[in-house]
N, C-alpha and C positions, 0 to 999 in steps of 0.2 A: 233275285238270284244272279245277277249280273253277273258276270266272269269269274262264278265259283263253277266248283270242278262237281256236277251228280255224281252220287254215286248209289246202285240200285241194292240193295241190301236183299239178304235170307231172309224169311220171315224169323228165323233163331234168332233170339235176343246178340246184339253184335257183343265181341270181342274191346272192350276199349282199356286192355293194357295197356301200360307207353309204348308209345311205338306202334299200335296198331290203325291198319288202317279207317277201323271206324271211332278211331278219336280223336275229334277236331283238330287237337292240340299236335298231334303229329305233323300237321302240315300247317305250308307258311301264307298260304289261300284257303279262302273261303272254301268248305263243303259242304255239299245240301244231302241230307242223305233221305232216302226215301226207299220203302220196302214194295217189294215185289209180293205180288199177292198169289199166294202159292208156292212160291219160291222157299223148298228145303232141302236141306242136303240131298236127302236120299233121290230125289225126281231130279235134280240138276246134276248130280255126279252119272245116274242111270241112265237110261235109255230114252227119257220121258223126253219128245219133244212138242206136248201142249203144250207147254211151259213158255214156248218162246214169244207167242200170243202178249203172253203180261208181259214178259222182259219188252217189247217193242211195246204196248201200249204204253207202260211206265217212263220208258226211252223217250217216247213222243211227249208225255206230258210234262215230263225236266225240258225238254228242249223250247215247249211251250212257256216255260216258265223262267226262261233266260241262260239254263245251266251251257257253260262255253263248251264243256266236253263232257264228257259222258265214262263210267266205267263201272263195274262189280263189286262186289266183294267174295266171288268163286270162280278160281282160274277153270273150273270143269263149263264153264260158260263160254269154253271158247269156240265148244262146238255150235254158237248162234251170234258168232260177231259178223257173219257176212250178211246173214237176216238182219239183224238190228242196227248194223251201219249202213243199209239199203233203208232202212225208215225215216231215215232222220238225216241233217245239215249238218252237225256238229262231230267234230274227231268222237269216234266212239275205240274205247281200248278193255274189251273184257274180260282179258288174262293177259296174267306175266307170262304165258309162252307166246304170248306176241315178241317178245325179247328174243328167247331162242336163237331166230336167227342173226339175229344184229351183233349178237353176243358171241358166236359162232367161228364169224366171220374176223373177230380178233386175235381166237387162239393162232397158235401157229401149226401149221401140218402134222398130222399127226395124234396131236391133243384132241381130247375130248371137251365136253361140256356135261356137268353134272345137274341131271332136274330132281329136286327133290318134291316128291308131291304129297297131299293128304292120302292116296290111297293108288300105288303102283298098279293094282290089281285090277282097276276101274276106268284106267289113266291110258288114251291108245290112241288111234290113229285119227278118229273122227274128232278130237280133241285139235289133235296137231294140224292135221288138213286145215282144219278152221279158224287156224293161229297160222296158217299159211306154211304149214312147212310138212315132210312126212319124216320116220324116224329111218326112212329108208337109207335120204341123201344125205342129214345131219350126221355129227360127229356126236351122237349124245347118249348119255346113258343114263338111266332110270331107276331112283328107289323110293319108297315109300313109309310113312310112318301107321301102315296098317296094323293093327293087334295094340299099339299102344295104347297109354294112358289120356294124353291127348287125343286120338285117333277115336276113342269112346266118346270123349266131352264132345264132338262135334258136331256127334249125330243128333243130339240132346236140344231140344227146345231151349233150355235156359243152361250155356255150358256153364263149368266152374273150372277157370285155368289159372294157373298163376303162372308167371314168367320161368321160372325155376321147370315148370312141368315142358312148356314149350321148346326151351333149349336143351333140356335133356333129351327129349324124345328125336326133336331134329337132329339135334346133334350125333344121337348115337346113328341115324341112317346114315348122314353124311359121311360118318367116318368109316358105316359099313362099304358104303357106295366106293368109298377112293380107294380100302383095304383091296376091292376087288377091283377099282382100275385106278392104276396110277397114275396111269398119263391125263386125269382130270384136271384138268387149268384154270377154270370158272364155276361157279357154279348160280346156279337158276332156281329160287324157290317159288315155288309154282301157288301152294296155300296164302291166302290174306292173312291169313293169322300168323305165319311164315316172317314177316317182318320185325317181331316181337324178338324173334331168336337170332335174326340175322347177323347182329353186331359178334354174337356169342359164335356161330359157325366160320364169320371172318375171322377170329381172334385164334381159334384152335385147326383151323387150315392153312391160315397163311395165303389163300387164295379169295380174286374179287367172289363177288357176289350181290346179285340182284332180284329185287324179290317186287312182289305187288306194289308199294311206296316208290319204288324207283320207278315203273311205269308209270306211276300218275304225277309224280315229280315233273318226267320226261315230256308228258302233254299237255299236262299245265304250264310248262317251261314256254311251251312255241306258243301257246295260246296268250298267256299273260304278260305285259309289259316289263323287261328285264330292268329297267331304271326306277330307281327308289327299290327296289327288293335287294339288291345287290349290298352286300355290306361294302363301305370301304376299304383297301388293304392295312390300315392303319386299324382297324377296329376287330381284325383277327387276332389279336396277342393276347387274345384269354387263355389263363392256363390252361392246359390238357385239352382245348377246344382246336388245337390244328390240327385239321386230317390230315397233313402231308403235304407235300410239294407237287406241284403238277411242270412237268417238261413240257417245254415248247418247244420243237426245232423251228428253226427261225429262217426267212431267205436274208441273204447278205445286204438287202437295201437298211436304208436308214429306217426307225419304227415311223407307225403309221399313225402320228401325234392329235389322232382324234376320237373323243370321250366313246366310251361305248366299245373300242376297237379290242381286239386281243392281242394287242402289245399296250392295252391301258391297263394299269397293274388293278385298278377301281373296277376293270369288270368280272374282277373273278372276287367270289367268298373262301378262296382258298391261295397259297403262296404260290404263285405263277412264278418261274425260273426259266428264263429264254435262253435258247444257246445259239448262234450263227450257223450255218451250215456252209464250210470252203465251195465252193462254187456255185453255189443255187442262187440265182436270178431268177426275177419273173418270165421272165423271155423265155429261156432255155428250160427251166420248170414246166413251165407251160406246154412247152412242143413235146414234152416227153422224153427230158434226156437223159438217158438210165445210164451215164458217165457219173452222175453225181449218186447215186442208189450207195456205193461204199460211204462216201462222205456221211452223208442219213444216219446209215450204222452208226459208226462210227459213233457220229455227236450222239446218238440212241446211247451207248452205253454208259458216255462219258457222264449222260444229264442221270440214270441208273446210278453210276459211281456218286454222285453230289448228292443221292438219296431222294430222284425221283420216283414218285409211285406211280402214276402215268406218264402217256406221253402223248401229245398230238402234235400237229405242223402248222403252219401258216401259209401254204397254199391245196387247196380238195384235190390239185392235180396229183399228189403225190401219193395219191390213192394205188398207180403203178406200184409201192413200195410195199404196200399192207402188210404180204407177206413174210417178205422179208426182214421188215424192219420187226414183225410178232416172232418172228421165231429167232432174232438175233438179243432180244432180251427177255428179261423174268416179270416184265411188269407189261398191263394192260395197253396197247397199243391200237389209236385209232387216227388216222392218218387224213380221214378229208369226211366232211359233212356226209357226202356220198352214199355215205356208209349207211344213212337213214331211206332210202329209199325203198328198200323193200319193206321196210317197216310200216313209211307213211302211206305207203299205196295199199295197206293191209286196215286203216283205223280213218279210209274213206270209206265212202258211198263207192260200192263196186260199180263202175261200169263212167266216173267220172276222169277225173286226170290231175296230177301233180305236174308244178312248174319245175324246172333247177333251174335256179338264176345263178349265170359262171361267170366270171373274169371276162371269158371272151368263147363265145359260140363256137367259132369256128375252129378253136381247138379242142373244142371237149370233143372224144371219140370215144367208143366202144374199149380202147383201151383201160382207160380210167374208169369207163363204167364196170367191168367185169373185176377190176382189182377191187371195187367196192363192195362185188356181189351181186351184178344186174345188169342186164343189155337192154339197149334203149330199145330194141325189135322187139322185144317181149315184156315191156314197162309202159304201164300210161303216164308219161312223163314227156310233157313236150321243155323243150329247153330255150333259153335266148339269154343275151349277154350283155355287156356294157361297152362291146369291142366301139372302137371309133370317138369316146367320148373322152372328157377331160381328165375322166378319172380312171376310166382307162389310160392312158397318157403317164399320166403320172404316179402309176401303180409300178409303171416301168423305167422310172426314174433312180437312182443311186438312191435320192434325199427324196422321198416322195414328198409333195405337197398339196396334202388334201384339208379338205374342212368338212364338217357337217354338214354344212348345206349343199356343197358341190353332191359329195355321196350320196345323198338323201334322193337329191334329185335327179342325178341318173340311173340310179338301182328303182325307184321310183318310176319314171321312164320307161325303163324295160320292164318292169310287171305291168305295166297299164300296157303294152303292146302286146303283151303276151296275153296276157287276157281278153283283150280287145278280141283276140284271134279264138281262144279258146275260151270262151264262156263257164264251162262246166267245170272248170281249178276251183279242186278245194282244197289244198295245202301247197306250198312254196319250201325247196329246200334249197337255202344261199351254198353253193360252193364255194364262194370264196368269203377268204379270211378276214376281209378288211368289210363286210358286208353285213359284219352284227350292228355295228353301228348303226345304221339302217333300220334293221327289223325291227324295233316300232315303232316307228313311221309308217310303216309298210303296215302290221299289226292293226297300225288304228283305223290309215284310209281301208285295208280291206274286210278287215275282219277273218282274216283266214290267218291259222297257223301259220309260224315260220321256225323253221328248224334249221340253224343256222351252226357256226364251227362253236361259237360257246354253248349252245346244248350238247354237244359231241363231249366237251370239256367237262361239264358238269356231270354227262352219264359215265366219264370213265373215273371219277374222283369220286362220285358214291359210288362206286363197285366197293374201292377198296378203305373207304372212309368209314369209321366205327359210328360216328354221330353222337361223339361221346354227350352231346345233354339229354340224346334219350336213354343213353345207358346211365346215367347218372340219378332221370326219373325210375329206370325200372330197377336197379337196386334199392331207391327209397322203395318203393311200393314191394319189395320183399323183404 
């Protein structure tokens, strides 16, 4: 089961429409799926908390048996991710409202987030608390597909869905849900079987969306080696097969001319469009200099206008912008890796620690942690950097000139000192931009997750990405 992704199943016979999550063929890695003994709707959406007994026994036995991460098939499982990622080594992710708040944190002031779940009525705090977040401080509003046609088949030992059934029932809350708030900007499907409809709820909203498949896309991403899974850019001009353009605002130096990087056009499965930003240097970037914050905009609308669908940057410092850069355009905006932090400290072992490997230590501050969503006084996240080395150096160069090996080995460098120090890291998030290159390197000698600027890139392009060859299966199969 080497570096396939468990996943712990209902005892309900699974769902395996296209697109859903317990059909192999939905995803681009291996999955071992294995049934929780006891485990069905009614006791895991309810109150029942003997249940969690199997969930962690079953946890421990995937982990025994090599699974690299761990997750569900019932986001109502979120109220036993703090139990079950205390049993076990490996990223454990038990519901899409682990997303919530990551996703949250994109909109701009004001906006909401949309959760659509299997049953609003069921769906509450002990849910959320356990997915790390309350409905108190979120911007989020809540419906459900209870009394449906779908909402029957679930509760059933052996359902009978067809795709047609699932998008309609989703669909019609979605649209109940926005009729009564507008200002909804995202939205979060909380049901596994949720994935099935998903392309159908992006296509009649007009807004992202993320469901179960994007969470395990997300941790399978940091876990699994990104070289050889990556298409070429040359090998996306399948008809009707482009999601769309993804914006990069860019710093004014020369690109960073090595394999792996995010100005190599080969590390994205999607059209990467880079734009310069007038003033942004690494230097002054770095210190935080909100002179350049107009500039941002600005290129933000312009790469908008050339028909991007997201957007992100090429240094995590500009994390300062989030806000601003979300509420200055109509498209999903995520600004620096950062932005994963409260995420990956929720899909550890409670009471262990996350690395951030930065550009340079000594200017990450509270500043850029807060524009992310998280202060290092109240984060298990010890930090350390590349400041002083070569590749430092020459990050800050007009014409940078780096190679793989130099990078390899001072990003290398600093996580073996940082661990050295801290023993109990069990996930790594690179801030900076030039530092994908790296992650598996890093990957292989540790073994731990890395959540790096191109997972940040790849969760904001499935938001809004239809996946047209699963909607291409799930119209054959109706």
């Amino acid at each position: 089961m080497s570096k396939s992704m468990g996943m712990m199943l209902l005892e309900h016979t699974p769902i395996r429409l296209p697109g859903a999550i317990a059909d192999p063929a939905t995803f681009a890695f291996p999955v071992h799926y294995k049934t929780v003994p006891g485990a069905w709707t009614q006791n895991v959406v309810g109150a029942d908390m003997s249940i969690v007994e199997s969930y962690i026994a079953t946890a421990r036995e995937m982990e025994r048996a090599g699974a690299a991460a761990l997750t569900t098939n019932c986001g109502f499982t979120a109220r036993f991710q703090k139990l079950v990622s205390a049993a076990v080594n490996v990223p454990v992710a038990m519901s899409s409202l682990l997303l919530v708040p990551l996703m949250a944190r994109l909109l701009a002031p004001g906006k909401k987030l949309g959760l659509v779940t299997y049953d609003a009525t069921a769906l509450g705090e002990v849910h959320f608390n356990g997915a790390g977040w309350s409905a108190k401080d979120m911007p989020v509003a809540v419906t459900g597909i209870e009394g449906s046609e779908s909402w029957s088949e679930m509760a059933k030992p052996d359902p009978k869905f067809t795709v047609a059934m699932l998008e309609r029932d989703v669909g019609a809350a979605t649209r109940k849900l926005i009729a009564q708030h507008p200002d909804i900007a995202a939205i979060v499907l909380e049901c596994s079987a949720f994935p099935v409809a998903a392309a159908a709820v992006r296509r009649a909203t007009g807004l992202p969306v993320v469901d179960f498949s994007t969470l395990q896309r997300l941790v399978m991403g940091a876990v699994l080696p990104r070289q050889g899974r990556v298409a070429p850019s040359k090998a996306r001009a399948g008809a009707g097969d482009d999601p769309g353009m993804l914006g990069i605002l860019r710093l004014m130096h020369g690109p960073v001319d090595v394999p792996g990087s995010v100005t190599d056009p080969a590390s994205y499965p999607y059209a990467p469009n880079w734009l310069q930003v007038p003033g942004a240097w690494t230097d002054n970037v770095t210190r935080g200099d909100v002179s350049v914050e107009g500039a941002y905009i600005d290129c933000a609308k312009e790469l908008v206008r050339q028909g991007c669908r997201a957007i992100v940057t090429t240094c995590g410092f500009t994390s300062i912008f989030q806000h601003s850069l979300a509420t200055a355009v109509p498209v999903p905006v995520a600004t620096s890796s950062l932005l994963f932090v409260p995420f990956v400290a929720r899909i550890i072992p409670p009471g262990t620690k996350l690395a951030v490997l930065t550009y340079d230590a000594t200017r990450l501050t509270e500043k850029q942690c807060q524009g992310a969503g998280w202060t290092l006084a109240d984060s298990p996240v010890v930090v350390d950097g590349i400041q002083g080395t070569e590749s430092w150096r020459q990050m800050a160069a007009p014409v940078p000139k780096l190679d793989m090996a130099m990078l390899a080995r001072d990003v290398i460098a600093a996580v073996d000192r940082v661990r050295a120090k801290h023993p109990d890291i069990r996930a790594l998030v690179f801030e900076c931009a030039a530092f994908p290159s790296a992650s598996d390197a890093v990957r292989a000698l540790t073994g731990l997750p890395v959540f790096d600027a191109l997972c940040l890139s790849d969760l904001v392009m499935w938001s809004v990405a239809e996946r047209p060859a699963l909607a291409r299966a799930a119209a054959a199969a109706e």
